[in-house]
MARMIGU-877369 format. One record per residue: residue number from 1; x, z, y of N, C-alpha, C, CB in turn. Coordinates in steps of 0.02 Angstrom, whole numbers, plus 50000, padded with zeros to 5 digits. Glycine has a CB too. Example, Ala and Ser with C-alpha at 12.3 -4.5 7.8 and 13.67 -1.06 7.14 Angstrom:
BEGIN
REC / 1 / 50660 / 50390 / 49716 / 50615 / 50390 / 49775 / 50660 / 50390 / 49835 / 50565 / 50452 / 49776;
REC / 2 / 50642 / 50354 / 49888 / 50684 / 50357 / 49947 / 50645 / 50394 / 50002 / 50704 / 50286 / 49970;
end
This chain:
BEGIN
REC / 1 / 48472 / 48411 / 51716 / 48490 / 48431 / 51649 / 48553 / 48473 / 51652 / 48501 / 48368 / 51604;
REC / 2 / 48555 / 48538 / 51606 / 48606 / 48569 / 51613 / 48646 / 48558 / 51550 / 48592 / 48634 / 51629;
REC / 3 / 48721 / 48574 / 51560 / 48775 / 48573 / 51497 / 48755 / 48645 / 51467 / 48868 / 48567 / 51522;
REC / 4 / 48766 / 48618 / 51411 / 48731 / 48683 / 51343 / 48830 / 48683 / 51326 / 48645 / 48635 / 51239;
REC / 5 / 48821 / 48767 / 51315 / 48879 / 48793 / 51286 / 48882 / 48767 / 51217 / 48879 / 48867 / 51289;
REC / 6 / 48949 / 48778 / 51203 / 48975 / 48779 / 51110 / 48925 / 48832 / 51070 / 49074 / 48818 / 51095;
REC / 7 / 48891 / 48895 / 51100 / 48856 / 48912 / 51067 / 48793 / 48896 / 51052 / 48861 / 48949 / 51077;
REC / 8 / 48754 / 48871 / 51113 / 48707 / 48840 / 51126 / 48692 / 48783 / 51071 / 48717 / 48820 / 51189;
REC / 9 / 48732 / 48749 / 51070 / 48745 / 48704 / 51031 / 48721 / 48723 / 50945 / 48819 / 48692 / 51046;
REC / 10 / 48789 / 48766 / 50956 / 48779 / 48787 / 50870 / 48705 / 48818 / 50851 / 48840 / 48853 / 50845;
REC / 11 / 48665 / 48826 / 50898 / 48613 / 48880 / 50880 / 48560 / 48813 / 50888 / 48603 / 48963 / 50940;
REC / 12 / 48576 / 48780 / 50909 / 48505 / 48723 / 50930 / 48517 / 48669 / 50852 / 48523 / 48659 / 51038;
REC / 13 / 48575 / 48670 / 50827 / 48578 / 48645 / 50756 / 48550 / 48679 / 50710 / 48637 / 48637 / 50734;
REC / 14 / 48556 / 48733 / 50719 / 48550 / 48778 / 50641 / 48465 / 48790 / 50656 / 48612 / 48874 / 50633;
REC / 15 / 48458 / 48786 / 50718 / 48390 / 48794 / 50722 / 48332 / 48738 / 50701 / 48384 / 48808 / 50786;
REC / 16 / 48367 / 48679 / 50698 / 48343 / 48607 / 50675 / 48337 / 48596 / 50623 / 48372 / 48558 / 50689;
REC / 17 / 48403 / 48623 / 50585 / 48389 / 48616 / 50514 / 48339 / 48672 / 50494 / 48457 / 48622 / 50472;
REC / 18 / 48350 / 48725 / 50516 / 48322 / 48766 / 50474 / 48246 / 48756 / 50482 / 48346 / 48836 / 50485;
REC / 19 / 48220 / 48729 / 50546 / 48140 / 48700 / 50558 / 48106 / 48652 / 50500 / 48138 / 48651 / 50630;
REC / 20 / 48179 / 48621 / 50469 / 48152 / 48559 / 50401 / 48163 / 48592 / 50350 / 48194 / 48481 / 50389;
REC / 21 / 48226 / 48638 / 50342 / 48232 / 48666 / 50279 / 48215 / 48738 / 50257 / 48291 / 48658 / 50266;
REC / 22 / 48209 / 48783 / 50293 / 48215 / 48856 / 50305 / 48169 / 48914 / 50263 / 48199 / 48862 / 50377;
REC / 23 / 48096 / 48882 / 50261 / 48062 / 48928 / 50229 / 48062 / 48911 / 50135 / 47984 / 48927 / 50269;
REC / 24 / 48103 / 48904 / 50115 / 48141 / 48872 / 50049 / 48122 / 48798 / 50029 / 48123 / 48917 / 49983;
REC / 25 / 48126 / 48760 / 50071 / 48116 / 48703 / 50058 / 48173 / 48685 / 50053 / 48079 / 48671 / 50093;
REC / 26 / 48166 / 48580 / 50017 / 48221 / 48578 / 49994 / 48241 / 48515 / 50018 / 48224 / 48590 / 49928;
REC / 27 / 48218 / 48497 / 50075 / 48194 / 48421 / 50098 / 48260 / 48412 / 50131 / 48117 / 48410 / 50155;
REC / 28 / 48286 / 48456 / 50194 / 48354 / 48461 / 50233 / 48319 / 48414 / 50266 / 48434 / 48448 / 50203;
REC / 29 / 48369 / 48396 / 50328 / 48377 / 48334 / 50376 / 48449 / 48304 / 50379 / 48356 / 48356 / 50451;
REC / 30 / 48439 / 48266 / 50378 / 48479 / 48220 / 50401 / 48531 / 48220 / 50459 / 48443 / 48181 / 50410;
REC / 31 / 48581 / 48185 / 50486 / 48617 / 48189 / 50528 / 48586 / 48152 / 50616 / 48678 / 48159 / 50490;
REC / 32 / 48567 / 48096 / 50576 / 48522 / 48055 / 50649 / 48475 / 48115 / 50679 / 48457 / 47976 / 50621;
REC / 33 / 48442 / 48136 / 50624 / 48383 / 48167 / 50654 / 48389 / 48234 / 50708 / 48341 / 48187 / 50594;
REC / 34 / 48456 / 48259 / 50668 / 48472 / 48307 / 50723 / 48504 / 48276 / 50778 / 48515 / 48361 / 50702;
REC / 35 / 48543 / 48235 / 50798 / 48566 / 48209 / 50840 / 48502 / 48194 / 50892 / 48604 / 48157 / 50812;
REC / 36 / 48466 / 48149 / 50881 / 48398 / 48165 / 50915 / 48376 / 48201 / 50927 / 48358 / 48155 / 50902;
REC / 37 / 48350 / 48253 / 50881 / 48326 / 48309 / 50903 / 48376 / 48349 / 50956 / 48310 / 48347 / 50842;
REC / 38 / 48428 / 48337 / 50976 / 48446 / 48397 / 51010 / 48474 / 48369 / 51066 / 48492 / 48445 / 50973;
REC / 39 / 48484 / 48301 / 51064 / 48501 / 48250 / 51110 / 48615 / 48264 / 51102 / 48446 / 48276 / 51211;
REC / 40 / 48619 / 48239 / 51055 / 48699 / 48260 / 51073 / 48727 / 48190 / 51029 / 48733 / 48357 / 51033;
REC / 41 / 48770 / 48174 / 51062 / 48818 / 48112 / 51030 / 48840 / 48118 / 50954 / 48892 / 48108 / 51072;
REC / 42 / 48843 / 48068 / 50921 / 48861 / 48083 / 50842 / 48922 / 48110 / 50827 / 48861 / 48023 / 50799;
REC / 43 / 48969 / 48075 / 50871 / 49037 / 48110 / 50870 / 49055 / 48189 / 50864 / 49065 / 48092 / 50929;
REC / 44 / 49023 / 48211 / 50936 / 49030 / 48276 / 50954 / 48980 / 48316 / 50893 / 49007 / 48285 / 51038;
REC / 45 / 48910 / 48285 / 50876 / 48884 / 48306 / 50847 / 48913 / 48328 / 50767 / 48841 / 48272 / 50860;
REC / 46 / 48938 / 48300 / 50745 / 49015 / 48262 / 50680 / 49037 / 48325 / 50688 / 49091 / 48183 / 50705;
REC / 47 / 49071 / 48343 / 50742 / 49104 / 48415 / 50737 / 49085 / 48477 / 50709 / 49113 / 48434 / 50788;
REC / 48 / 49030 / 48499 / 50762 / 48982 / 48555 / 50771 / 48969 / 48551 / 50675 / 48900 / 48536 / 50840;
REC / 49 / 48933 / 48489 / 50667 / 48928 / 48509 / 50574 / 48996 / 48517 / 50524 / 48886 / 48441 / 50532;
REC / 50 / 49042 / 48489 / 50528 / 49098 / 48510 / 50490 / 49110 / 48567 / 50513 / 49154 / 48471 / 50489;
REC / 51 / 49105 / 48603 / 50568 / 49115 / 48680 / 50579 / 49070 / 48718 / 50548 / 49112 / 48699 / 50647;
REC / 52 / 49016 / 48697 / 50564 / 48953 / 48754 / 50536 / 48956 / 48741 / 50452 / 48855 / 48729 / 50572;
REC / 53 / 48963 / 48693 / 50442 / 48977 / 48673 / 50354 / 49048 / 48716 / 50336 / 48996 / 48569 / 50337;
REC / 54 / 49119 / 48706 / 50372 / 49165 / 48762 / 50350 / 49165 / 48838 / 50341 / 49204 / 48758 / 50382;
REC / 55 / 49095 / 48864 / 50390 / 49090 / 48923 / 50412 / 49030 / 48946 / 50361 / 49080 / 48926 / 50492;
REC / 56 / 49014 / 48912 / 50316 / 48969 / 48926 / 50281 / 48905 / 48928 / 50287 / 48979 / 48962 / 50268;
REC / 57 / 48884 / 48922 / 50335 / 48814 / 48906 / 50403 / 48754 / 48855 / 50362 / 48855 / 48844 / 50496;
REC / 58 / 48789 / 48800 / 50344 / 48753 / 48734 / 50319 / 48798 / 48729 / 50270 / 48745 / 48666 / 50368;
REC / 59 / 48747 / 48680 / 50245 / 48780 / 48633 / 50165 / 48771 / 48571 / 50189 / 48733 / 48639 / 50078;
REC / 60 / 48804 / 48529 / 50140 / 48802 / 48458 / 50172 / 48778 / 48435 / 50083 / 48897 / 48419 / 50219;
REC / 61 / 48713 / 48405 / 50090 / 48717 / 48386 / 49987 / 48724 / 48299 / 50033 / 48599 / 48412 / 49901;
REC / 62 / 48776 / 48271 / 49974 / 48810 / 48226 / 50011 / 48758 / 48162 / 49944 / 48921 / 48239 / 50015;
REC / 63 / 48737 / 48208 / 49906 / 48684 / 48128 / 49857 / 48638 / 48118 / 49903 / 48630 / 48142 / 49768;
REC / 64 / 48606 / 48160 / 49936 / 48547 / 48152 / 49968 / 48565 / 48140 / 50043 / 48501 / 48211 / 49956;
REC / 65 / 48624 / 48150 / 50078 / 48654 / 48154 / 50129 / 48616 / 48207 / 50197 / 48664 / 48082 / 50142;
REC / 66 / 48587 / 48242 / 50153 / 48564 / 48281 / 50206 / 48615 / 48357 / 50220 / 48482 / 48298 / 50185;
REC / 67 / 48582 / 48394 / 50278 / 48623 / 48467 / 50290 / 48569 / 48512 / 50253 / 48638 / 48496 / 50387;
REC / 68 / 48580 / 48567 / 50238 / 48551 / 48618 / 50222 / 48578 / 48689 / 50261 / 48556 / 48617 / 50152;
REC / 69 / 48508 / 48724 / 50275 / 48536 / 48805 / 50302 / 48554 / 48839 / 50242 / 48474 / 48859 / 50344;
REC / 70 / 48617 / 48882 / 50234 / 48640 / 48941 / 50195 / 48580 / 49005 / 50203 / 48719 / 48964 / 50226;
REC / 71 / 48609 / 49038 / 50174 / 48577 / 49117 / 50184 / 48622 / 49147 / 50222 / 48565 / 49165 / 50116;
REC / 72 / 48686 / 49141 / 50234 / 48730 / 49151 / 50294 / 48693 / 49122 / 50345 / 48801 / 49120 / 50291;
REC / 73 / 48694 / 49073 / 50353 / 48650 / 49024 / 50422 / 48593 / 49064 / 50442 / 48611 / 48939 / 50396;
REC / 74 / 48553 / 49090 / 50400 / 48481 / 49099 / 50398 / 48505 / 49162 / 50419 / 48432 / 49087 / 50330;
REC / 75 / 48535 / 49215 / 50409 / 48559 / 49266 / 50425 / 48587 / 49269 / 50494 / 48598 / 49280 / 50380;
REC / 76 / 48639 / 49224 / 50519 / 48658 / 49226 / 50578 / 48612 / 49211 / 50619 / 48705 / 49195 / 50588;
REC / 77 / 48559 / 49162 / 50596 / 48504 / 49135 / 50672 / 48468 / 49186 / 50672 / 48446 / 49061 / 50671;
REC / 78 / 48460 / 49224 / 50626 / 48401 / 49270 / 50631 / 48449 / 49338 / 50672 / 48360 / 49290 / 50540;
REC / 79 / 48501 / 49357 / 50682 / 48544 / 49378 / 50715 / 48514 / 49372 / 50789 / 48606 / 49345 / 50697;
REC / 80 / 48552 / 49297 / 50799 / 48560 / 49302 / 50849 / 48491 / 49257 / 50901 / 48631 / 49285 / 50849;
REC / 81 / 48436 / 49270 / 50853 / 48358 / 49266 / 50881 / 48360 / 49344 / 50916 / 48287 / 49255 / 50807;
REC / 82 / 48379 / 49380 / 50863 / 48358 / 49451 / 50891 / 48396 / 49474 / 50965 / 48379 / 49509 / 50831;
REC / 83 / 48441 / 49441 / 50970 / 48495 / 49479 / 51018 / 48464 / 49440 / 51072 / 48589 / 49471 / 51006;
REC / 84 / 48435 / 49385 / 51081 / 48420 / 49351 / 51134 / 48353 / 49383 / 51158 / 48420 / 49278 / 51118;
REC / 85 / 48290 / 49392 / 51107 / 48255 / 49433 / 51102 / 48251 / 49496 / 51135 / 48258 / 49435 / 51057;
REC / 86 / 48298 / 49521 / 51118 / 48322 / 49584 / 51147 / 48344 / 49605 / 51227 / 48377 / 49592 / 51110;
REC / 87 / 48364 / 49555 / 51249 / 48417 / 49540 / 51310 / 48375 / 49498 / 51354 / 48494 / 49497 / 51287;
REC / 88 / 48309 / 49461 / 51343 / 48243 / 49451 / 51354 / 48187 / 49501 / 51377 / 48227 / 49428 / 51304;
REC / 89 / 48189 / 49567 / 51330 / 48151 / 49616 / 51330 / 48169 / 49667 / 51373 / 48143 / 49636 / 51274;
REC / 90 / 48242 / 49678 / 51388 / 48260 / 49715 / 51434 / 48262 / 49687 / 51514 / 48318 / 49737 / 51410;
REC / 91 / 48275 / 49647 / 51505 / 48259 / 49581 / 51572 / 48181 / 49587 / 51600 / 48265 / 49485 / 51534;
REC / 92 / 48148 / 49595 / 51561 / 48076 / 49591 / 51574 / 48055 / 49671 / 51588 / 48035 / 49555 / 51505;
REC / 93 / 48102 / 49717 / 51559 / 48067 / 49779 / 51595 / 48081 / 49798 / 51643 / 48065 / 49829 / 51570;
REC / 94 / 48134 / 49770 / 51678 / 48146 / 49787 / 51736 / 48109 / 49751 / 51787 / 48208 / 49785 / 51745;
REC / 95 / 48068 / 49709 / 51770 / 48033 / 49673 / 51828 / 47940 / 49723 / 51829 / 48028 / 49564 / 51800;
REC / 96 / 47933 / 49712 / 51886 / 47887 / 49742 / 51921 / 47817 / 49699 / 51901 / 47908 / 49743 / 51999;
end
């Protein structure tokens, strides 16, 4: 098993939520569930969302206690889908 970067991280969250919430649904997930899903401690996990929640990334609706993706969020993953995408595609043309 390898250590996933701080970005890694942030992108494997926003990518979780946005798998439950993203195509305008209104369901969100929860905090356990991402923790599972991505395999990361609650603590550390605790962080990564008060960041992505300060940064405008996620919402936190605290009646329902779930996260929600922004249209910022939805904007940045779709960002930085493309750049990986991208940096994928050029990788691949150079092979024979």
């Amino acid at each position: 098993m390898t250590n996933k970067n701080r970005t890694e991280i942030a992108i494997q969250i926003l990518e979780a939520v946005y798998d439950n919430d993203g195509d305008g649904g209104t369901e969100g997930i929860t905090q356990s569930r991402i923790m599972y899903g991505i395999h990361l401690g609650s603590a550390q996990l605790r962080e990564y969302l008060i960041a992505l929640t300060l940064h405008g990334l996620l919402f936190y609706d605290s009646e329902m206690r779930r996260y929600h993706i922004t249209e910022k969020g939805k904007r940045f993953l779709q960002y930085v889908q493309k750049q990986i995408a991208s940096e994928i595609s050029g990788l691949l043309t150079n092979v024979s």
